[in-house]
C-alpha positions as a Python dict, from the first residue, in 0.01 Angstrom:
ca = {
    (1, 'X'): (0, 0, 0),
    (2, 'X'): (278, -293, 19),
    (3, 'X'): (72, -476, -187),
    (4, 'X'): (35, -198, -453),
    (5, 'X'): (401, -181, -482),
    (6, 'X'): (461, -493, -573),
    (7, 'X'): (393, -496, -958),
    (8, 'X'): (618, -168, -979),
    (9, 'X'): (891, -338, -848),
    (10, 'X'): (871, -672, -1022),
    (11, 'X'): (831, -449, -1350),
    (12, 'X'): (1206, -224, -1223),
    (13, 'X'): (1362, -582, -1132),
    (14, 'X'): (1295, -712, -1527),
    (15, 'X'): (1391, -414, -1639),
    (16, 'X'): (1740, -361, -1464),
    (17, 'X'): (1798, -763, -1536),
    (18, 'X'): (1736, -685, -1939),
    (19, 'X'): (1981, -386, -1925),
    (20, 'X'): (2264, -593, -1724),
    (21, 'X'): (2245, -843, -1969),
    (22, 'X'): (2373, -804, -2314),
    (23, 'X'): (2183, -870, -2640),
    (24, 'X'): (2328, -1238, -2826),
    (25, 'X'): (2489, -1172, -3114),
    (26, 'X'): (2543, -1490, -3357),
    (27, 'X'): (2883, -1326, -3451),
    (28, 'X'): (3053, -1025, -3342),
    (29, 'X'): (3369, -1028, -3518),
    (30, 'X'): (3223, -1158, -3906),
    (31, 'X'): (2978, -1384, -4046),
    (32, 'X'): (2977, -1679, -3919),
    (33, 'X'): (3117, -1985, -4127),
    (34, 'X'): (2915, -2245, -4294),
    (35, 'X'): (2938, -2615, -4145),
    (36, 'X'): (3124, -2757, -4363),
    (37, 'X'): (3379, -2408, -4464),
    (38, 'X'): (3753, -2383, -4402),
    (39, 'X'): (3747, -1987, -4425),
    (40, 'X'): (3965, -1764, -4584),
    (41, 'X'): (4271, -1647, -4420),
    (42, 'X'): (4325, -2006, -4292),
    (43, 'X'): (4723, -2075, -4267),
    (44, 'X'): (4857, -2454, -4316),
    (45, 'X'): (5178, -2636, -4457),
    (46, 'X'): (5264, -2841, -4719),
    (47, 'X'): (5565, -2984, -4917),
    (48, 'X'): (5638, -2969, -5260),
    (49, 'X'): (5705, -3266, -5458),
    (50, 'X'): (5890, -3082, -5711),
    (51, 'X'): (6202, -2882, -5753),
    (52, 'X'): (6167, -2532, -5917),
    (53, 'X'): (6448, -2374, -6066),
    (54, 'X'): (6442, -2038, -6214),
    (55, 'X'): (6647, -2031, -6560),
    (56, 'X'): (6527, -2366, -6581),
    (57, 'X'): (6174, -2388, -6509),
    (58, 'X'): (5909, -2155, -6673),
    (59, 'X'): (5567, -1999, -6637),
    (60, 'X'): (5341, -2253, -6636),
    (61, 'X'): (5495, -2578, -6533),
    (62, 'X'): (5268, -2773, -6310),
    (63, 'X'): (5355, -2909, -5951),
    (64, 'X'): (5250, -3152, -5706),
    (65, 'X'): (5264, -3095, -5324),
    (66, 'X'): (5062, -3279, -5038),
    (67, 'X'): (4972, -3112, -4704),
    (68, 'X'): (5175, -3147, -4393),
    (69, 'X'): (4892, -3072, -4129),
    (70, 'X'): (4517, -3150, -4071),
    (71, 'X'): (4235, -2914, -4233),
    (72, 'X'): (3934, -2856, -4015),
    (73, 'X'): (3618, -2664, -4137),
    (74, 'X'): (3375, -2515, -3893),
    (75, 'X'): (3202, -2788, -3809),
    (76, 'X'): (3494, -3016, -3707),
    (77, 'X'): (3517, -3199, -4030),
    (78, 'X'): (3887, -3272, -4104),
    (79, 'X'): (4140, -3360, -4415),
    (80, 'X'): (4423, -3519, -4296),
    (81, 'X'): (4716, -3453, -4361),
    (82, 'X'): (4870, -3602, -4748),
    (83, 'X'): (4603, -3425, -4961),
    (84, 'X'): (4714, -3396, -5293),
    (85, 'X'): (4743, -3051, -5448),
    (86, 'X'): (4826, -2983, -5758),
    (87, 'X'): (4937, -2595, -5856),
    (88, 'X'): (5133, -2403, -6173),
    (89, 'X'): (5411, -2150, -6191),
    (90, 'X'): (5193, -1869, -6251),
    (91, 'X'): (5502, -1610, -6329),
    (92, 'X'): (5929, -1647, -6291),
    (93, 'X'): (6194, -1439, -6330),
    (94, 'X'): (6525, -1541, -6395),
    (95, 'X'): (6817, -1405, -6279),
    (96, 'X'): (6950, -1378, -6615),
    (97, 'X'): (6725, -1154, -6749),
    (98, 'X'): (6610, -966, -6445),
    (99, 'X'): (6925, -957, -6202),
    (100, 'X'): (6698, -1117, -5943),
    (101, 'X'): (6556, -1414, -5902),
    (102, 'X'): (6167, -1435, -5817),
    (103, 'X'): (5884, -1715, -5808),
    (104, 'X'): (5524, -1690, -5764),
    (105, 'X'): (5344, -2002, -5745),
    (106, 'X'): (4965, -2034, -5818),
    (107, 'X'): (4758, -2346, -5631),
    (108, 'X'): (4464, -2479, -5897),
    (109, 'X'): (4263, -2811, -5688),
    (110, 'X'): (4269, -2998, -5358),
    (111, 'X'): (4211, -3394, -5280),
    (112, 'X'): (3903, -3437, -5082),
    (113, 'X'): (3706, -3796, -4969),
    (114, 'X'): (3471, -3622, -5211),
    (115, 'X'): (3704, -3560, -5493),
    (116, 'X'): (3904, -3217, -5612),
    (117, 'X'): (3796, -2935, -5499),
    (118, 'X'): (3909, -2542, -5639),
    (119, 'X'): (4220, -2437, -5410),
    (120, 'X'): (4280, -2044, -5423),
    (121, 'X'): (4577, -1998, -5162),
    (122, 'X'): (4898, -1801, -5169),
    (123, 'X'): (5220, -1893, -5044),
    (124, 'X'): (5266, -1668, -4699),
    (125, 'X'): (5572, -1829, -4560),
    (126, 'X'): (5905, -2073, -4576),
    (127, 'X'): (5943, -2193, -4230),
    (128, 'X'): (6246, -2249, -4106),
    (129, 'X'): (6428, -2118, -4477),
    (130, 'X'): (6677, -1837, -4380),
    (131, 'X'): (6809, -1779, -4766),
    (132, 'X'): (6488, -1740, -4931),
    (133, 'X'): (6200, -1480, -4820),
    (134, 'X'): (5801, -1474, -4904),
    (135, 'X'): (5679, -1132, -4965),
    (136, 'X'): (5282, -1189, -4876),
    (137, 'X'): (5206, -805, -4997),
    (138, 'X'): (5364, -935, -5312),
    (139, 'X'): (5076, -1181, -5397),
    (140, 'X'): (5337, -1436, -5271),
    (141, 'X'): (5680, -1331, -5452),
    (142, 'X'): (5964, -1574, -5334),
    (143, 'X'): (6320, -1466, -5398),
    (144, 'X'): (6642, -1509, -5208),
    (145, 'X'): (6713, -1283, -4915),
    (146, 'X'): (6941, -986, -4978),
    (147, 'X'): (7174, -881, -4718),
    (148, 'X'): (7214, -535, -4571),
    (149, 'X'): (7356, -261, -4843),
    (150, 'X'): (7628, -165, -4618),
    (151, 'X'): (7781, -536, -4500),
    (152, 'X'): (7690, -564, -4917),
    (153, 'X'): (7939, -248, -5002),
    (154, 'X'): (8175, -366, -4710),
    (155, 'X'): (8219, -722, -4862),
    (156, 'X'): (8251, -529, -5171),
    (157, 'X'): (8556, -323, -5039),
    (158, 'X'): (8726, -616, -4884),
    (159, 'X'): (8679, -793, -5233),
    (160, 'X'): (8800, -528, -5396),
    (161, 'X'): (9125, -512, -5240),
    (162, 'X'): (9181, -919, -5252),
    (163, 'X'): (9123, -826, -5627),
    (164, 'X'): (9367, -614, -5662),
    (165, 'X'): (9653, -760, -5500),
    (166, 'X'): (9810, -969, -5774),
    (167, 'X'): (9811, -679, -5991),
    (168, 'X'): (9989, -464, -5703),
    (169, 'X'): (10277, -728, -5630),
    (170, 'X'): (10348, -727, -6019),
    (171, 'X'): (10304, -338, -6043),
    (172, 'X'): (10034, -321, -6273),
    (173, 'X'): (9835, -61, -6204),
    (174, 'X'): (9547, -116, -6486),
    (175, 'X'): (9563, -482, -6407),
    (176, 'X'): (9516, -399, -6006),
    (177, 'X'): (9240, -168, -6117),
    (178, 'X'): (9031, -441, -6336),
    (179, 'X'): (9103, -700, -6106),
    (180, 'X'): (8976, -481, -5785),
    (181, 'X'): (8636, -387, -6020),
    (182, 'X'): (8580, -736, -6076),
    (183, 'X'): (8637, -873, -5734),
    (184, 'X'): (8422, -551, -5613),
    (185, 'X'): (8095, -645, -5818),
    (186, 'X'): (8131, -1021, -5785),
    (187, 'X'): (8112, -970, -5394),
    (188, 'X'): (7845, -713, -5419),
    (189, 'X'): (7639, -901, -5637),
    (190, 'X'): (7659, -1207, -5421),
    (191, 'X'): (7611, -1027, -5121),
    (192, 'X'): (7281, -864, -5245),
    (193, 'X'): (7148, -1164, -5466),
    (194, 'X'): (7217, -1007, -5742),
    (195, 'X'): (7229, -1292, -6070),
    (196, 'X'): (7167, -1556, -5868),
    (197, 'X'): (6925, -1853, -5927),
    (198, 'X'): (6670, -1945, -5684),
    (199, 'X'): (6610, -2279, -5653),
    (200, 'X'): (6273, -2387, -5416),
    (201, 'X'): (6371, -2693, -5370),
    (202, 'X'): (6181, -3081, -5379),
    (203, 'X'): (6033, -3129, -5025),
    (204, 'X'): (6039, -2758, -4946),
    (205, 'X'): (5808, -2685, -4637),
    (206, 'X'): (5567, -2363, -4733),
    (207, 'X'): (5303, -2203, -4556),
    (208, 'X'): (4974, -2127, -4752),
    (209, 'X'): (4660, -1893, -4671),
    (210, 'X'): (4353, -1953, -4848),
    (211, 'X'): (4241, -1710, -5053),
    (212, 'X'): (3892, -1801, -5095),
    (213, 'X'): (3712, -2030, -4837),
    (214, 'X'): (3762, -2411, -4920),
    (215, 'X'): (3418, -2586, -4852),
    (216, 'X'): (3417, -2949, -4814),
    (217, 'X'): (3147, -3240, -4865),
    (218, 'X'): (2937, -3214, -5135),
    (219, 'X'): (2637, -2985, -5175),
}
């Protein structure tokens, strides 16, 4: 009877042991990357070699930057840092025509040991750069940071009386009233960007994400 048993049991054990232990799965959170594939959404630095000015510098322009950090595709091989990239102004506003200043930068090739490769990245970040902002949602906008509306209006107000003064002390009310308008918008304006250049300056640090995978070696 023992003896009898003995398959049925060995049969339960395999079974319970295959249902405690989960199936493999190659990947569970995407496909997997190919050996030699630096996938997309991959975040690194480099620094510009050129200044761009907006009012000065227009769509189309080409730049030169170099990477600041080490590039590793899936299977551990790595481009160190000093690659060569070379990218254009793909669209800028001026201040001057717009009232604010915005930048958007487009990246076209890569320096690899196995020669230029297609670069499709988008600027995500400017570490460290308190004055300007990156608006990722924006397909990489730069412009310079605005302040608050109300410290804007405030600074604004405060102008507006410095304005006025001179025009007070001589008694001139329409010359206290033009000089508080102009004080007024001159502070708002500065407080909220407004007509202001942006300049992204030579050796700016940015932060790019890869658009499309960058695959290195050659096929």
């Amino acid at each position: 009877m023992r003896t009898s048993m003995l398959p049925a049991m060995a049969a339960l054990l395999v079974l319970s042991c295959a249902a405690a232990t989960p199936a493999f799965s190659q990947d569970q959170s995407g496909p997997t990357p190919a050996p030699k594939e630096v996938s997309s959404g991959t975040r690194f630095l480099i620094r510009l070699d050129d200044a761009i000015v907006t009012g000065q510098s227009k769509a189309g322009d080409a730049f030169t930057a170099h990477t600041l950090v080490p590039i590793a595709s899936a299977d551990g091989t790595t481009l160190r840092p000093g690659a060569e990239i070379h990218g254009h102004i793909d669209k800028i506003d001026a201040a001057g025509k717009t009232g604010h200043a915005k930048i958007w930068l487009a990246f076209d090739e890569i320096n690899t040991p196995d020669g230029w490769i297609p670069l499709v990245a988008m600027v995500d970040d400017m570490p460290g750069v308190h004055s300007i902002k990156v608006d990722y949602t924006r397909e990489g906008e730069i412009e310079a940071t605005a302040d608050k509306r109300d410290a804007a209006l405030q600074g604004a107000a405060v102008a507006a009386m410095a304005g006025a003064a001179p025009g007070m002390m001589a008694k001139d009310k329409k010359e206290a009233a033009m000089g508080a308008a102009t004080a007024a918008v001159t502070a708002y304006m500065a407080a909220t960007a407004i007509g202001q250049e942006l300049t992204v300056g030579k050796n700016a640090r940015l932060e790019l994400m890869l658009e499309r995978s960058l695959y290195f070696g050659r096929s």
